[in-house]
C-alpha positions in Angstrom: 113.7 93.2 102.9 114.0 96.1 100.8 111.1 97.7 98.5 110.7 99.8 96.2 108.2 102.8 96.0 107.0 105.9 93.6 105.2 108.7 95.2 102.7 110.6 93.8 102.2 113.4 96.9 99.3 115.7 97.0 96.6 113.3 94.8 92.8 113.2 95.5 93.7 109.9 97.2 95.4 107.8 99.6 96.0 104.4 98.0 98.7 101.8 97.3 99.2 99.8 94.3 101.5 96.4 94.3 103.8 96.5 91.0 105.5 93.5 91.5 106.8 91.7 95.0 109.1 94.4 96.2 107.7 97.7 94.0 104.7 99.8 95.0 103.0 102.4 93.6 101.7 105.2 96.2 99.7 107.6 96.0 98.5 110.0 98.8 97.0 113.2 99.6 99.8 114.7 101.9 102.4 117.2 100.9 105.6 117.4 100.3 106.6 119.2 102.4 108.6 118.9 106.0 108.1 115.2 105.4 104.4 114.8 105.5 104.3 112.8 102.5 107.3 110.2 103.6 105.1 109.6 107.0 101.8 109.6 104.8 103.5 106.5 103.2 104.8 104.6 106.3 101.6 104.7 107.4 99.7 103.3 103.7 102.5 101.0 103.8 101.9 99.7 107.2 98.4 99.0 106.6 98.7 97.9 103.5 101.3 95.2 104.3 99.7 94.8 108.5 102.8 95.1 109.8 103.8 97.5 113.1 104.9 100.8 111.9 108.0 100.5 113.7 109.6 97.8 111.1 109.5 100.2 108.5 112.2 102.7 107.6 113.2 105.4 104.9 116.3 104.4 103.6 116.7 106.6 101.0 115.4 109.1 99.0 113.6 111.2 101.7 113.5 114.2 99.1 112.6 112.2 96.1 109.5 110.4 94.4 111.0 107.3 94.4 111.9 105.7 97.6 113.4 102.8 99.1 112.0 101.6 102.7 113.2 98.6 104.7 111.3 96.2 106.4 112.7 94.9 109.0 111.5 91.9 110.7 
């Protein structure tokens, strides 16, 4: 399954918001920098979703706000 995500890095929170089935919304207080923010969201997205971390990958769009993960069953 593939979703959909929009990044805002840097932001006063951590906190994920469900657009539709496969689009999120995440905001979180890492950086942008040397991939903080892309772990920041495996990890929101893990919990979020209480799945292992291990079933979710970046699969593209590692430099940009909006992101498509895999989750792999």
């Amino acid at each position: 399954m593939y979703i959909k995500i929009k990044v805002f890095p840097k932001s006063k929170r951590n906190d994920v918001v469900e657009r539709s089935e496969d689009a999120f919304i995440i905001y979180t207080k890492a950086k942008a920098e040397r991939g903080e923010a892309n772990e920041a969201v495996q990890k929101l997205l893990s919990n979020f979703l209480r799945i292992p971390l291990h079933r979710i990958h970046l699969v593209k769009g590692s430099k940009s706000p909006n992101k498509i993960f895999e989750i792999k069953q």
